[in-house]
N, C-alpha and C positions, 0 to 999 in steps of 0.2 A: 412690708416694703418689697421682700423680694419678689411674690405676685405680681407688683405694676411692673417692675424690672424686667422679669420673664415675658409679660405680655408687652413690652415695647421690645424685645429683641425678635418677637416675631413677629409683630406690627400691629399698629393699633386698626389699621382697616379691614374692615370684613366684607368679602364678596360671596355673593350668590349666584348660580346661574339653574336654574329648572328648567327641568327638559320631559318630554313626556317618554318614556322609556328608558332602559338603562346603555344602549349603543348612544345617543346621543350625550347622557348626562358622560359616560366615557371617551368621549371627544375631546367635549370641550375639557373637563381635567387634565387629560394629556396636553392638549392646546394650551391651558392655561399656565401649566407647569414648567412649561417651556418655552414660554411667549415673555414672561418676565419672575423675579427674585421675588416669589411666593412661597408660603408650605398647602398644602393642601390637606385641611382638618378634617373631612372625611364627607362622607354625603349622606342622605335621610332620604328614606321612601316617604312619601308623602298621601298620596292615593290614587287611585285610578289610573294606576299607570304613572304619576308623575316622580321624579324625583331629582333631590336638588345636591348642586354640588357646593360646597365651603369651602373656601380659602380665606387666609389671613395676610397680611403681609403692609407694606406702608403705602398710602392712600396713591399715588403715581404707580406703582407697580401693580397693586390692586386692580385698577382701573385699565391698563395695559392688557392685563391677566384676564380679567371679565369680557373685555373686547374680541380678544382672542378667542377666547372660550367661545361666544356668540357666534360668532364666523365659522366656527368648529362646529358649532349645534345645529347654527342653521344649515351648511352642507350636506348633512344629513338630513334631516328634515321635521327636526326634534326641539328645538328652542321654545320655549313657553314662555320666559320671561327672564331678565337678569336686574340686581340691585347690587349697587356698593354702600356699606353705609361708613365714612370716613372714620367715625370715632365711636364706636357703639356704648351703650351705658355699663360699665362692668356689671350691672346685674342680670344682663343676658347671659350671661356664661353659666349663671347657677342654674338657669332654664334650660339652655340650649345647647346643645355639643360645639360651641366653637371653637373652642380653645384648641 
């Protein structure tokens, strides 16, 4: 029980933002961090250059926070794609660094 507990105090939403290089994925994180009541769970090279930023936090701030982020990537001129997924299944977390 205290697992779900911890992972509601940090939110159950998870944002993505990929960007093709690491000045832009460092944008949008800044951006996103500061745009709205997120943590920022860390980011993953991905390949060829791309790599993605994670955050957690609750599905309204998330979505703030990814917006942000976007606006931040694309200025630069590094945005590749962005995804919030509101509630994710807890068995991504054994796969995937989000927590």
């Amino acid at each position: 029980m205290a697992d779900n507990k911890e992972k509601r105090d940090i939110g159950d939403a998870l944002g993505l933002i990929e960007t093709r290089g690491l000045v832009g994925m460092v944008e949008a994180a800044d951006a996103m961090v500061k745009a709205a009541n997120v943590v920022f769970v860390g980011w993953q090279k991905v390949d060829a250059g791309l790599v993605t930023a994670i955050i957690r936090g609750d599905v309204g701030s998330v979505k703030a926070a990814t917006d942000a982020g976007a606006a931040a990537a694309r200025r630069v001129g590094e945005l590749v794609g962005v995804h919030v997924i509101p509630h994710p299944a807890d068995d991504l977390e054994k796969i995937f660094p989000i927590r």
